[in-house]
VMD Tcl script that builds the backbone (N, CA, C; Angstrom):
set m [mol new atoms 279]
animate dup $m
set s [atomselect $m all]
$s set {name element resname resid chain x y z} {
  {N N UNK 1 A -29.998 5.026 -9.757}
  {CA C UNK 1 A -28.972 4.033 -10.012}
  {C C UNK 1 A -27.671 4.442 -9.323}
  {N N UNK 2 A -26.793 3.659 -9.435}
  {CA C UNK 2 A -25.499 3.496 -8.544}
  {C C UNK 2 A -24.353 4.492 -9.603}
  {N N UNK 3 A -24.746 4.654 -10.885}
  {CA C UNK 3 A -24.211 5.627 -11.422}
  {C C UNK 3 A -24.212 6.845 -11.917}
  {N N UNK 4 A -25.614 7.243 -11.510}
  {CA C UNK 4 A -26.140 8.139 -11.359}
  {C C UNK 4 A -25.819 8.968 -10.310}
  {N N UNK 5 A -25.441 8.253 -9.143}
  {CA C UNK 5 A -25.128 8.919 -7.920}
  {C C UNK 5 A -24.136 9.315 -7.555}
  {N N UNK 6 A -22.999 8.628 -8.317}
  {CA C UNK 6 A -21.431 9.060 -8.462}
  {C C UNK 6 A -21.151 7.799 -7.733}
  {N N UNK 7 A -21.814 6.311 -7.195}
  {CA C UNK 7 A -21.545 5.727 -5.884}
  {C C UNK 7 A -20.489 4.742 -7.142}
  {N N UNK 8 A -20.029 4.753 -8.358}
  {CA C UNK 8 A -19.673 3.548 -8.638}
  {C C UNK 8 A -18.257 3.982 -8.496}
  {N N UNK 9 A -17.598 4.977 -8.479}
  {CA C UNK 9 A -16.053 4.852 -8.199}
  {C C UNK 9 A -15.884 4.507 -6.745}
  {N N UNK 10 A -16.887 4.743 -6.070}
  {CA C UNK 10 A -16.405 4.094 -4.565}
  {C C UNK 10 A -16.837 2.654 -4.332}
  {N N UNK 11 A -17.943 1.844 -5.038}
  {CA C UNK 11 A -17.591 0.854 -4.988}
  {C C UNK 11 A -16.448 0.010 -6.232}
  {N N UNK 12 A -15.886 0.859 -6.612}
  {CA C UNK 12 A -14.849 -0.307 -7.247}
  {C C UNK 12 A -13.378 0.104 -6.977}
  {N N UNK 13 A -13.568 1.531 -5.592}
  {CA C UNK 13 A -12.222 1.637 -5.127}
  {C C UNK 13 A -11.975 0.566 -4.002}
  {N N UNK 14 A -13.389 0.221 -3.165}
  {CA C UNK 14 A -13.902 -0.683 -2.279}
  {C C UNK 14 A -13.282 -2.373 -2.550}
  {N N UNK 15 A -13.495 -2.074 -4.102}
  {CA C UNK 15 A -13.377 -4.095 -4.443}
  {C C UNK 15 A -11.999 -3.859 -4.779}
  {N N UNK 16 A -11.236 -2.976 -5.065}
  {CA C UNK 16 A -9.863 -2.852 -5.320}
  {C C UNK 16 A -8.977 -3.270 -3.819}
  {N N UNK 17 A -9.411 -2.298 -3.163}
  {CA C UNK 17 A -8.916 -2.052 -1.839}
  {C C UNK 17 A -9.137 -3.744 -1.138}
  {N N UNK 18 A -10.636 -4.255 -0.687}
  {CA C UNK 18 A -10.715 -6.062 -0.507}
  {C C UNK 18 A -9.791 -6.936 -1.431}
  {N N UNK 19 A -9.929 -7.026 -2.467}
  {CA C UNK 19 A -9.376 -7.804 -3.195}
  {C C UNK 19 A -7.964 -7.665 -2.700}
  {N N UNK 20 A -7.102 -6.571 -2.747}
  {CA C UNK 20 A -5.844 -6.254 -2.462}
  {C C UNK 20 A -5.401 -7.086 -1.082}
  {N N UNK 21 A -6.565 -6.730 -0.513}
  {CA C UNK 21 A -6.546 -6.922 1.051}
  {C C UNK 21 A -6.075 -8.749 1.134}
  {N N UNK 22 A -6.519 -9.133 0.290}
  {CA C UNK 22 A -7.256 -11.054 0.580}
  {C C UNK 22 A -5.818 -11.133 -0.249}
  {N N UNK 23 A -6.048 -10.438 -1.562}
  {CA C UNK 23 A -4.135 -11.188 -2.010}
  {C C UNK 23 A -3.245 -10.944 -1.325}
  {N N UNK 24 A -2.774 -10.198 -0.245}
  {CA C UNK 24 A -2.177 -9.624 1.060}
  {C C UNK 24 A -2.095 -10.596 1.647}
  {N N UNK 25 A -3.089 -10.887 2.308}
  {CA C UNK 25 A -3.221 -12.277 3.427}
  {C C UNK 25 A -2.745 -13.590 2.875}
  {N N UNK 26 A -3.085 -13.873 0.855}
  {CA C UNK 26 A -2.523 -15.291 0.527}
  {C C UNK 26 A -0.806 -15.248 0.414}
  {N N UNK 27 A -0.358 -14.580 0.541}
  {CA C UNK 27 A 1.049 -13.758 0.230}
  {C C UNK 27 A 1.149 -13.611 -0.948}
  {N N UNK 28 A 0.391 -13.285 -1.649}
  {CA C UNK 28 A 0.565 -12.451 -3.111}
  {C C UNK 28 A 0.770 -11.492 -3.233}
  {N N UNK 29 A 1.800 -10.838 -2.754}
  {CA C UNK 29 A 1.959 -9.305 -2.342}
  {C C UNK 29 A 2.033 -8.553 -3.887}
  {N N UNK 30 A 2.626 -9.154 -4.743}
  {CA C UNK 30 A 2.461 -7.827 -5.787}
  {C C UNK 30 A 1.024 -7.688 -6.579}
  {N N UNK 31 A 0.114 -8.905 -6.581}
  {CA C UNK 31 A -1.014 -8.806 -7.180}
  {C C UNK 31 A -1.588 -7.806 -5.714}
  {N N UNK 32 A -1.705 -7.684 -4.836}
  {CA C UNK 32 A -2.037 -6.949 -3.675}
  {C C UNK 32 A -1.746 -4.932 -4.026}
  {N N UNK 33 A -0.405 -5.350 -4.257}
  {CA C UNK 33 A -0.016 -3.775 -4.197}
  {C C UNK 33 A -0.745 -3.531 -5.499}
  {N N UNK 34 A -0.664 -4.234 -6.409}
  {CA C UNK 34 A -1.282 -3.325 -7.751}
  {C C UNK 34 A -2.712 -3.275 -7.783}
  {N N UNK 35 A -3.286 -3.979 -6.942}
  {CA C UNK 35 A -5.168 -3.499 -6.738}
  {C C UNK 35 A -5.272 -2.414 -5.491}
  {N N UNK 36 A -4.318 -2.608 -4.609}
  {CA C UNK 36 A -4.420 -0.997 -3.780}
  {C C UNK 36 A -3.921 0.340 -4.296}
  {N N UNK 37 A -3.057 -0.033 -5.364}
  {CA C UNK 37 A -1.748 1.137 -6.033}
  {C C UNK 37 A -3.444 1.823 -6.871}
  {N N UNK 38 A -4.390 0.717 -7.383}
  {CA C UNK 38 A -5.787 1.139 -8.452}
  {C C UNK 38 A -6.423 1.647 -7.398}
  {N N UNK 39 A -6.688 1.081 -6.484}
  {CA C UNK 39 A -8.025 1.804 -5.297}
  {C C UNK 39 A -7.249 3.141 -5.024}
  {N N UNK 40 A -5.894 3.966 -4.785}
  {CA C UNK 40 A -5.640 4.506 -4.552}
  {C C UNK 40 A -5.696 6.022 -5.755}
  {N N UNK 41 A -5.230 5.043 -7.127}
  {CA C UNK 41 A -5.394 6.070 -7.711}
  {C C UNK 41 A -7.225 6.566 -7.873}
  {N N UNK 42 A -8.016 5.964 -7.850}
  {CA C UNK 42 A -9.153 6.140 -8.292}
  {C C UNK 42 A -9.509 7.210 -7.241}
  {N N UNK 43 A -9.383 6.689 -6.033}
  {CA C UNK 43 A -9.571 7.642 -4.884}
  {C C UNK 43 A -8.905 8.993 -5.141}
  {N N UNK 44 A -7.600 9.465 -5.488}
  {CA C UNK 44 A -6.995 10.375 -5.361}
  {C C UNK 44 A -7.665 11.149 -6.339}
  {N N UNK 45 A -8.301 10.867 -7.985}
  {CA C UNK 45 A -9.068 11.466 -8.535}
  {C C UNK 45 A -10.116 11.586 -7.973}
  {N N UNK 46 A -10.832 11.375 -7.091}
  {CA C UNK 46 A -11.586 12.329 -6.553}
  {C C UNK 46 A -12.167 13.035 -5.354}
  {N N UNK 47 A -10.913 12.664 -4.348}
  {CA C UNK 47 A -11.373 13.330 -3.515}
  {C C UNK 47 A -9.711 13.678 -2.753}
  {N N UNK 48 A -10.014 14.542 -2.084}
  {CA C UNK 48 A -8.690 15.328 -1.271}
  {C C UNK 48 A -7.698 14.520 -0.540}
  {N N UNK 49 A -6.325 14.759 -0.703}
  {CA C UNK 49 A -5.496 13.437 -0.433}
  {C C UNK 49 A -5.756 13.779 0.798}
  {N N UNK 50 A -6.053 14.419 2.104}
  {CA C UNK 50 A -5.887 13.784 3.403}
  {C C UNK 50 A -7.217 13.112 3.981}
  {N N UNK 51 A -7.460 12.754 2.637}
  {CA C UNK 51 A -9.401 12.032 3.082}
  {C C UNK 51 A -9.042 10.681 4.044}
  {N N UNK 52 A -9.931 10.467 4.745}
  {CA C UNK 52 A -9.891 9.384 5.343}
  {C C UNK 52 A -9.438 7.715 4.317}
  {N N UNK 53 A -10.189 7.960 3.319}
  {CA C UNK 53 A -10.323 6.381 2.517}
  {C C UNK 53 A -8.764 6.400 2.088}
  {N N UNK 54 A -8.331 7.506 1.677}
  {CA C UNK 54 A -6.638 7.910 1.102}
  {C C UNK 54 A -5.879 7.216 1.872}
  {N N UNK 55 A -5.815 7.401 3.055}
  {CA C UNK 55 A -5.430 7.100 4.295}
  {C C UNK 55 A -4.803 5.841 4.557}
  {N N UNK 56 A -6.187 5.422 4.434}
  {CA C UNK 56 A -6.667 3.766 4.838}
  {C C UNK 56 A -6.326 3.185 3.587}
  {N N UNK 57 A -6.011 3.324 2.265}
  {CA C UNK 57 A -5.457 2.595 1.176}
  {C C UNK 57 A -3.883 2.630 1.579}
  {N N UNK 58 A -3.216 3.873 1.644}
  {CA C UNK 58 A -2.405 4.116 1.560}
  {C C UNK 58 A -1.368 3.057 2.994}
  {N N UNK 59 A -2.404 2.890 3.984}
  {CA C UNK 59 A -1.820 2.148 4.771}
  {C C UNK 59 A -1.493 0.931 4.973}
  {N N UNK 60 A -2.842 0.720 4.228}
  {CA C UNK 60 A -2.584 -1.091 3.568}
  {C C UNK 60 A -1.653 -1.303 2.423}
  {N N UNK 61 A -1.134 -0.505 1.558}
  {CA C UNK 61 A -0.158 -0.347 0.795}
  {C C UNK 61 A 1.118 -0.559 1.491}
  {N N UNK 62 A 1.344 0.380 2.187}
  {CA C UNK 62 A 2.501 0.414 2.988}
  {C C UNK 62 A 2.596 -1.244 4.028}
  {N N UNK 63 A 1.831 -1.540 4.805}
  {CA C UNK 63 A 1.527 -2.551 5.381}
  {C C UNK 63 A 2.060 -3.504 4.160}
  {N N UNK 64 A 1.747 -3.941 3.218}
  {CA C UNK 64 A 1.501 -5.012 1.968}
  {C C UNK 64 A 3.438 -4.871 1.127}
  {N N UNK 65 A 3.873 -3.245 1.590}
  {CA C UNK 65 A 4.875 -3.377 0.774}
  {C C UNK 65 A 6.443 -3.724 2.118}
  {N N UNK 66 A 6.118 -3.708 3.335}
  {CA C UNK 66 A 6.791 -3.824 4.466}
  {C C UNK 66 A 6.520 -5.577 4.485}
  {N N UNK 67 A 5.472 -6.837 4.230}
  {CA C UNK 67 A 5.478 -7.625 4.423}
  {C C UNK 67 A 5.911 -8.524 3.344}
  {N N UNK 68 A 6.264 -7.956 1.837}
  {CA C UNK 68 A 6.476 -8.283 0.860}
  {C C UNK 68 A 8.565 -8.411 1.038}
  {N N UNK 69 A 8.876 -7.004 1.463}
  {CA C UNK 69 A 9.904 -6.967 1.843}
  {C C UNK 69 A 10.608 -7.728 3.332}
  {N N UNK 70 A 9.823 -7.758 3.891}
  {CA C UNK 70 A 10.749 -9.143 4.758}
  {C C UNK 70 A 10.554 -10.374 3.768}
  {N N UNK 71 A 9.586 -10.930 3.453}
  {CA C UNK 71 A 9.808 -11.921 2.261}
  {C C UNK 71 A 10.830 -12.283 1.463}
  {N N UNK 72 A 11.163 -11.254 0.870}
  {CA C UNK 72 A 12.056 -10.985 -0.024}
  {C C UNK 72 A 13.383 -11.156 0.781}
  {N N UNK 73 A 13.792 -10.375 1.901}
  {CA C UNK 73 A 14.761 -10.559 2.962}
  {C C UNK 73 A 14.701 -12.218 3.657}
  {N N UNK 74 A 13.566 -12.569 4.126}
  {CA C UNK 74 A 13.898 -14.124 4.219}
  {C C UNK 74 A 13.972 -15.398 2.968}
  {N N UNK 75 A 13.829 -15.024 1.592}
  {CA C UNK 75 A 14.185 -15.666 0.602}
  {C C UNK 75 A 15.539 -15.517 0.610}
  {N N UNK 76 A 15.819 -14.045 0.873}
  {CA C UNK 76 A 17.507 -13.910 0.437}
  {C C UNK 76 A 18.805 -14.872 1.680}
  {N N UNK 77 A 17.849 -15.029 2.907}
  {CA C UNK 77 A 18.809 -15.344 3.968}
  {C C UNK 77 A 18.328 -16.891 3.670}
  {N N UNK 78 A 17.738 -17.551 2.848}
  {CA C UNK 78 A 17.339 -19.027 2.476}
  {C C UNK 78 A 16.213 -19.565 2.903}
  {N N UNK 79 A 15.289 -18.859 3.578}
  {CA C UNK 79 A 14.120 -19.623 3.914}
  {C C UNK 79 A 13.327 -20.034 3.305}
  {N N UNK 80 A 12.995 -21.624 3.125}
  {CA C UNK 80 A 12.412 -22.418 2.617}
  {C C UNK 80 A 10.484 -22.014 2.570}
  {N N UNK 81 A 10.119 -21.591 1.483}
  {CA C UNK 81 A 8.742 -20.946 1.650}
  {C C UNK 81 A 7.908 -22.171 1.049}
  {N N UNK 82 A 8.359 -23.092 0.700}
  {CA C UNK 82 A 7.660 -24.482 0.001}
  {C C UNK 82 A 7.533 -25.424 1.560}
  {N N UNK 83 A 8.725 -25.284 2.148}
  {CA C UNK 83 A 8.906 -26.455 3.219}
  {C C UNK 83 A 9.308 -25.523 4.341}
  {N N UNK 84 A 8.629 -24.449 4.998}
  {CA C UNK 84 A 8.465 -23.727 6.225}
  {C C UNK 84 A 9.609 -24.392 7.166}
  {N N UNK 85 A 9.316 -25.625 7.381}
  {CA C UNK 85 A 9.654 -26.566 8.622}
  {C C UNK 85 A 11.080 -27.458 8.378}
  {N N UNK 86 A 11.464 -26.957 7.505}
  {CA C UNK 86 A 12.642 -28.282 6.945}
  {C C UNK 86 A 14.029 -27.361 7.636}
  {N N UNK 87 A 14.146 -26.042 7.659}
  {CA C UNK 87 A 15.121 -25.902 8.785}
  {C C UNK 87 A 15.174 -26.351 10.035}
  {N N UNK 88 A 14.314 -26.454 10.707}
  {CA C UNK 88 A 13.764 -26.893 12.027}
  {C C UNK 88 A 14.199 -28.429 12.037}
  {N N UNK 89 A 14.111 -29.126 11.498}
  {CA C UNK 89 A 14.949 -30.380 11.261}
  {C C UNK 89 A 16.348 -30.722 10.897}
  {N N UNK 90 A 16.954 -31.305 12.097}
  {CA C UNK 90 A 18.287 -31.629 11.811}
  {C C UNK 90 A 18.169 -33.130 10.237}
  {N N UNK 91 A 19.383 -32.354 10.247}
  {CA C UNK 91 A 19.642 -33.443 9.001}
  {C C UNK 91 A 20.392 -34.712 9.315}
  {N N UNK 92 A 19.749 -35.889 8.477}
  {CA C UNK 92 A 20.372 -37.321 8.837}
  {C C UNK 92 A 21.762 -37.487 8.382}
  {N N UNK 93 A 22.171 -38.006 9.043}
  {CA C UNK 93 A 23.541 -38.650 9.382}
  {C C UNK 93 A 23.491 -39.792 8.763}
}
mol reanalyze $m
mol bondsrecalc $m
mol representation Tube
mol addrep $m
């Protein structure tokens, strides 16, 4: 079995890490960081932080918390995230 083998913390650091990945891409960045922040800790219990998988969480983390933060920076300068395109249009007279 899959838990017998030790294989189940790596597949549910696996569905942490995807899942994170896909809320990333919908711009759900904090449901994102907190399923990589889980794939990361699970990973770090058990295996050596300069492991490859460490790595590769840790980068999509970083990636997820750099795209969250321009977000946040173009909310603050007013960009319309409902209506993308409504700056781009002059306004009627």
């Amino acid at each position: 079995s899959v838990a017998s083998r030790g294989l189940g913390d790596v597949y549910k650091r696996q569905s942490y890490n995807n899942v994170g990945c896909t809320y990333g891409d919908l711009g759900k960045y904090d449901q994102a960081l907190s399923c990589l922040r889980t794939a990361r800790k699970i990973l770090e219990a058990k295996l050596p932080t300069d492991h490859p998988h460490i790595k590769t969480v840790s980068r999509n983390i970083q990636f997820f918390e750099k795209q969250l933060q321009m977000r946040q920076n173009m909310a603050k300068a007013g960009f319309n995230f409902a209506d993308p395109f409504a700056s781009l249009i002059p306004p009627k007279k």
